[in-house]
Residue frames relative to the residue before (quaternion, step in Angstrom):
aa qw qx qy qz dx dy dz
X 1.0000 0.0000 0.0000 0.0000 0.00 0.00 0.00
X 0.6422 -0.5137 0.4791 0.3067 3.63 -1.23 1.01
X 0.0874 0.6623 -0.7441 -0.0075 3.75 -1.00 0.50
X 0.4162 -0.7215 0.5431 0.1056 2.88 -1.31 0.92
X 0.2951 -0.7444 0.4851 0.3516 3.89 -0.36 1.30
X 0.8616 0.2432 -0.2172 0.3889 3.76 0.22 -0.54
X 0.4747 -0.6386 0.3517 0.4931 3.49 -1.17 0.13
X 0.4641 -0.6627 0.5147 0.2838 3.52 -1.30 0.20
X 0.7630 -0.4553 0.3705 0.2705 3.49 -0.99 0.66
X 0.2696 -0.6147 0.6482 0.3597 3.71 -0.73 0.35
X 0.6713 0.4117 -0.4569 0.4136 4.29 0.34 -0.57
X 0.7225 0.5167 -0.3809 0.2567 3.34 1.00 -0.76
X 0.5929 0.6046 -0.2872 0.4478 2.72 1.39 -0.94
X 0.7065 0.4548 -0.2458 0.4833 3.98 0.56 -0.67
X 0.4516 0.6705 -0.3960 0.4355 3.52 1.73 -0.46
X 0.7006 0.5104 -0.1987 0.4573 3.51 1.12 -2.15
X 0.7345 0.3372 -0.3952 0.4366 3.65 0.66 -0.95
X 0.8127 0.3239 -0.4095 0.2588 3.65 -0.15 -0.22
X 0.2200 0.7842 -0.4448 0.3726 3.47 1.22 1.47
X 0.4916 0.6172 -0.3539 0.5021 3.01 2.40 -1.04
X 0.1354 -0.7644 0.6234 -0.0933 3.20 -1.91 0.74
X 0.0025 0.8565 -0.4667 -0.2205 3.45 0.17 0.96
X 0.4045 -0.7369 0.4781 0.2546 3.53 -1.31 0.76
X 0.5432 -0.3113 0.5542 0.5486 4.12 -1.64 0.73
X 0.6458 -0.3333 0.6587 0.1949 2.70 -2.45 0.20
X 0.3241 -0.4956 0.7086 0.3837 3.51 -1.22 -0.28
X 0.1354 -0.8102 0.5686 0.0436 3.46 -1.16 0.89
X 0.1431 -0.8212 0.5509 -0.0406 3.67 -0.13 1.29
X 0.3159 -0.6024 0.6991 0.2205 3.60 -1.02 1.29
X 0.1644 0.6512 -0.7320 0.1145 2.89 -2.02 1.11
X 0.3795 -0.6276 0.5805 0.3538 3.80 -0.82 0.72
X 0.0430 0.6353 -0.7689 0.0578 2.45 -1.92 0.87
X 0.7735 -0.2155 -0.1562 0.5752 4.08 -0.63 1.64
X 0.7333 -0.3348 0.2371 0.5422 3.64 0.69 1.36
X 0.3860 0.5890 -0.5476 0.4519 3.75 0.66 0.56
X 0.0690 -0.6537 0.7339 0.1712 3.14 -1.76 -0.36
X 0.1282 0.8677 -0.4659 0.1167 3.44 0.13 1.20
X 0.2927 -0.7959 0.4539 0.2734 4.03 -0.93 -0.15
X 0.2720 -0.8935 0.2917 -0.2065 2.98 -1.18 1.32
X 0.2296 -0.8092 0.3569 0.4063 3.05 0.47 0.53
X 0.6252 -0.6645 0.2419 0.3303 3.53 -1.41 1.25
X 0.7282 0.5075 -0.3561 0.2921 3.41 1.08 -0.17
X 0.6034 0.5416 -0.2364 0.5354 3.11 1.44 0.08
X 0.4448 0.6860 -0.4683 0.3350 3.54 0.95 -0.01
X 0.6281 0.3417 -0.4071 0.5683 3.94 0.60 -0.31
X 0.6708 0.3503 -0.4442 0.4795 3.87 0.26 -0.12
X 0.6491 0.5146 -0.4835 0.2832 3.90 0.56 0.47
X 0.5496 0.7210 -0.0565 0.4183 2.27 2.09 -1.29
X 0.6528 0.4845 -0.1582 0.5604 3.36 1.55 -0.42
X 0.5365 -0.5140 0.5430 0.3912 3.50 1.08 -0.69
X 0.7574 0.4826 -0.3534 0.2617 3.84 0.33 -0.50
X 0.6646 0.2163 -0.2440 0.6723 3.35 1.38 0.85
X 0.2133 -0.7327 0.6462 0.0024 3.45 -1.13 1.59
X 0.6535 -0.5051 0.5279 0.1978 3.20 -1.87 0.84
């Protein structure tokens, strides 16, 4: 594992983390009780089943 020889910065360090970005879902139309609704894609077999309501 990488060790780092020096410390790093508290700015730098808060510089790298707030590069993070969170992404939308992919949203996929799919019926569900005669609906046509969107969804995110991992959850489409748990609408499809009933185990998550609107």
């Amino acid at each position: 594992m990488a060790v780092p020889k020096r410390k790093k910065s508290r700015s730098n360090t808060r510089t790298r983390r707030a590069q993070w970005k969170a992404s939308r879902p992919d949203l996929v139309e799919t019926v569900v009780d005669g609906r046509t609704v969107q969804v995110p894609r991992r959850l489409v077999r748990a609408y499809q089943r009933g185990l998550l309501f609107f």
